[in-house]
N, C-alpha and C positions, 0 to 999 in steps of 0.2 A: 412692327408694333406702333410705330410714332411717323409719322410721315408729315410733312412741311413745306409749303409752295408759298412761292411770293408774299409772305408774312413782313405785315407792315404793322407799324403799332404808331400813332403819334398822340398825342396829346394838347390841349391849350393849356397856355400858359399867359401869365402878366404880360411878357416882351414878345406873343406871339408863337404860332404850332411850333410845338419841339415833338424832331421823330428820335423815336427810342430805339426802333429796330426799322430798318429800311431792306424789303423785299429777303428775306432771308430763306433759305432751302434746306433742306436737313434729311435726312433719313436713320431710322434709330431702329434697328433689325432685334427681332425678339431672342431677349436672353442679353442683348449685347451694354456694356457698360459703358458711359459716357459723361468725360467731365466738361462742364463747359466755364472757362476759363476768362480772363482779360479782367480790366481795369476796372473801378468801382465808376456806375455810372455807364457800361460799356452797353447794357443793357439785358446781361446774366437772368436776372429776378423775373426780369420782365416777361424772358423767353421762358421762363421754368413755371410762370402761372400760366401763359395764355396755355402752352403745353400738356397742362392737368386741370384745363378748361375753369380754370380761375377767374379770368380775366379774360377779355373780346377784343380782336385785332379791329383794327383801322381796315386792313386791305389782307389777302392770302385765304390761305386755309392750312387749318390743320385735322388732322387722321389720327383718331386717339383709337388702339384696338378697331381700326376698320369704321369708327365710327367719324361722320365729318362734323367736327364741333360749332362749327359756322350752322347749321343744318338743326341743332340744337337750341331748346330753351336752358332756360336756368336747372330749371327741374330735372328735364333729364340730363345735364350734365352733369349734376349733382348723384344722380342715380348712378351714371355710370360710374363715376370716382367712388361711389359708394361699393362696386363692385369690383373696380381692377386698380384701385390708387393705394398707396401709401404715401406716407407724407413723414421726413424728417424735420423739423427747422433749426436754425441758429439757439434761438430760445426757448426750445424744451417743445414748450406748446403743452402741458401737462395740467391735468385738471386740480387746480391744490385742495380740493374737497376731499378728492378720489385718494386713496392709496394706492401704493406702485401698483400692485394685484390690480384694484379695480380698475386705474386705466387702461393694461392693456386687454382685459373685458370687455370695454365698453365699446368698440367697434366689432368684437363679435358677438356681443348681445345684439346692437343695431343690424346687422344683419341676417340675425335671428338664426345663426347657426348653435347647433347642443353643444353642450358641454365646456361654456365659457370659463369656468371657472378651471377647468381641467387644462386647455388647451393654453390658457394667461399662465397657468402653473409652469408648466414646462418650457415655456419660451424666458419668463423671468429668468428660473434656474438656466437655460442657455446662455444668456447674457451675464450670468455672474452673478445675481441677487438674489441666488432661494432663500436666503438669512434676510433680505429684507423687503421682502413684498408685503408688508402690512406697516410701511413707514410710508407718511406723505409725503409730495414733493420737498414739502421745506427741514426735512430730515435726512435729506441725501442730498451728494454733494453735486455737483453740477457735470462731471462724467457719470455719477450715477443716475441722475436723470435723463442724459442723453440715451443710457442703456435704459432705459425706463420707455424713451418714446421709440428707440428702433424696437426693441420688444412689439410696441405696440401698432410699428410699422408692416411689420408682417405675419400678425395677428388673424391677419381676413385671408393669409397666401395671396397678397395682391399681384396682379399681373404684373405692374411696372411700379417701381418706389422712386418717389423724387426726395431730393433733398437739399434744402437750402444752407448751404456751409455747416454744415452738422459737425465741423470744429473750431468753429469761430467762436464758441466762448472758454476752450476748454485750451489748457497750459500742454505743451508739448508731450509731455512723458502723458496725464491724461487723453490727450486728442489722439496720439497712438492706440490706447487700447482702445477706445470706439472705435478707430475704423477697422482694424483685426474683426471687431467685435459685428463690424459692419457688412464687413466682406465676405466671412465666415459662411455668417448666413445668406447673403446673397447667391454664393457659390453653390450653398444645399437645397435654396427656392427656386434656384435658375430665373431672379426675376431679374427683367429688364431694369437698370440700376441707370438713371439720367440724373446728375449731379452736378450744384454749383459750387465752387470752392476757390478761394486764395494759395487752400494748402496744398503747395508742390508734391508731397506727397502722398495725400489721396490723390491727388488728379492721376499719378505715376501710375496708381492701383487698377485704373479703369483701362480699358482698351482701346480707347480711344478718346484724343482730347479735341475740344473744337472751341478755339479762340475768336473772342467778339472782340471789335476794335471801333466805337461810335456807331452800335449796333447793327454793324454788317460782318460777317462772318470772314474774320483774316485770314486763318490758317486751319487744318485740319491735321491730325498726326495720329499714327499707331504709339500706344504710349510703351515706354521700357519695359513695364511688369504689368501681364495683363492682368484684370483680374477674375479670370478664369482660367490661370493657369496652374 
């Protein structure tokens, strides 16, 4: 699903280039789940955009679904996450015009698939909210909105869902039921699940962790409790 050669990221800066990620390798087999792990600053964020073709490496290539994104404009990167992405983040990312309902709509209306209203129905209700899909963001609490945007993450069946600390805002006992809530579904979509996290225990969840350390890849491990088992 995700393949990764010599990936370099750097940057300028006031005191001169700073590299973010130095020549980094990766391979991320379809279906397979991955957390990528290490210190703030390690260069996590960095590698989870250029990956869902957000953001443009310095040096490498990556292989998104077979496709080379170096090879790519904006447009058709844009296209293709339109077709095989999901997206969680830290901070919701939720439209506060939209009610729960219509956010997770509005990536299947964009793709112009039938029956949006039907298909936001049943995935709210999977996540625990059929009682409140007609409340806007700022009337749920901040584990209800994170169930709000996974809902909305696999709304299109995206090929692969990325997720940026998708329990970094939320208190223990909440941060637990998202990721059940997370995993659940990932287990029923069979999608490729590539995750950045602090939290030991999603990372535990995935099958596999891989540690950045000053943006070069320290360590790799099968994690304790896969998560497709």
């Amino acid at each position: 699903m995700i393949r990764i050669a010599g990936l370099t990221k750097r940057v300028a800066t006031s005191e001169g280039e700073l590299t973010i990620l130095n020549d980094v390798g990766l391979y991320i087999e379809t279906g397979e789940s991955v957390a990528i792990v290490g210190a703030s600053g390690s260069g996590k964020s960095t590698l989870l955009g250029l990956m869902a073709g957000l953001d443009t490496a310095t040096a490498g290539d990556i292989w998104l679904d077979g496709h080379k994104l170096s090879a790519m404009d904006e447009e058709q990167r844009a296209l293709l996450r339109a077709r095989t992405v999901g997206f969680v983040f830290q901070t919701f990312q939720l439209l506060p015009s939209l009610t729960a309902l219509e956010n997770v709509m509005l990536p299947i209306e964009l793709k112009g698939d039938p029956g949006a209203s039907a298909k936001a129905r049943e995935l709210i209700g999977r996540v625990g909210l059929a009682d409140r899909w007609h409340h806007y963001p700022s009337q749920l609490s901040g584990g209800e909105q994170q169930r709000v945007a996974i809902a909305r993450a696999f709304a299109t069946r995206a090929r692969v869902l990325f997720a940026d600390e998708p329990t970094g805002n939320l208190d223990t006992a909440t941060g637990g039921k998202v990721i059940d809530v997370l995993f659940g579904l990932n287990r029923e979509f069979d999608t490729t699940l590539v995750l950045v996290t602090h939290d030991e225990r999603l990372a535990r969840k995935c099958g596999r962790i891989v540690k950045l350390a000053a943006g070069e890849i320290e360590s790799e491990e099968t994690a304790a409790v896969a998560a497709h088992a």
